[in-house]
C-alpha positions in Angstrom: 4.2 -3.1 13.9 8.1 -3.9 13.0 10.2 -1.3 12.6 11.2 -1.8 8.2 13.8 0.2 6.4 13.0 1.6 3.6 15.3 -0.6 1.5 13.4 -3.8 3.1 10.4 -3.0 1.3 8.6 -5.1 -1.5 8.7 -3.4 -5.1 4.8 -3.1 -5.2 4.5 -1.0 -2.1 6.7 0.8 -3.0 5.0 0.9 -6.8 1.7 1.7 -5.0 2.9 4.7 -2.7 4.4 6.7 -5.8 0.9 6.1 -7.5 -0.9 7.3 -4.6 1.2 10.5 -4.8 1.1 10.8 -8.4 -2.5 10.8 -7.8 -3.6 8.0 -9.6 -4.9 6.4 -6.5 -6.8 8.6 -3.2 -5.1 5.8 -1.1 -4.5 2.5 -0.3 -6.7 0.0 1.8 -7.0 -3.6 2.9 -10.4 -5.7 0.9 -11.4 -9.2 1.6 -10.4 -10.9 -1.7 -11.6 -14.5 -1.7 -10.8 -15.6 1.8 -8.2 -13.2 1.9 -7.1 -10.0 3.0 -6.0 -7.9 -0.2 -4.4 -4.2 -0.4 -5.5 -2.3 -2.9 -5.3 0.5 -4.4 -8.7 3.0 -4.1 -9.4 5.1 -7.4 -11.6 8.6 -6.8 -14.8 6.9 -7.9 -14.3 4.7 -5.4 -13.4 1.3 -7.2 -10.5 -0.5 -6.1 -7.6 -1.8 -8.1 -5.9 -5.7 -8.5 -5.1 -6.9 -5.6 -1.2 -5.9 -5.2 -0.9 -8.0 -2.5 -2.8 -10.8 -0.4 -2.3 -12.5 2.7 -4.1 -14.9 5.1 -3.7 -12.9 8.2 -5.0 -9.3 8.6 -2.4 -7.8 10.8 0.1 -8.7 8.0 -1.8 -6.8 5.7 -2.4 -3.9 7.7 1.2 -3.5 8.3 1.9 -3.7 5.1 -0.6 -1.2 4.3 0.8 1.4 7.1 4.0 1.1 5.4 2.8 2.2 2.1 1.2 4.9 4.2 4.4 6.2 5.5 6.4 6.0 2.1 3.0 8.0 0.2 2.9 10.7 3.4 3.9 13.5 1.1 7.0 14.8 3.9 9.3 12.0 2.9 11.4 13.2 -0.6 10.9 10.7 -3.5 14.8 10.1 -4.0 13.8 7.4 -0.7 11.6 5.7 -3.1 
């Protein structure tokens, strides 16, 4: 995976990470979406959201996923978001 500044990041992943630590969301994951690889966000019954995102090649997804990851990981303060 590329090394991203925070700044670099698209508005929804950041969006998504501050509703996984709100709680609104358990976490983030990738779903096949119609051909597609889709993140989503994962609600605590288990249902995922709207895709947020969606792209034709799973490592792209994934990284984008790990990224969200690393902004929701609870040791980085929320002024960075």
């Amino acid at each position: 995976m590329t090394t991203t500044k925070m700044t670099d990041t698209a508005l929804w992943q950041r969006n998504l990470a501050s509703l996984i630590r709100s709680g609104l969301f358990v976490r983030a994951e990738v779903a096949e979406y119609r051909g597609l690889y889709a993140v989503v966000g994962l609600y605590s019954d288990g249902s995922h959201s709207a895709p947020l995102a969606k792209y034709a090649d799973r490592r792209r997804a994934d990284d984008a996923l790990a990224l969200v990851h690393r902004m929701a990981d609870p040791g980085i303060p929320a002024e960075v978001n």
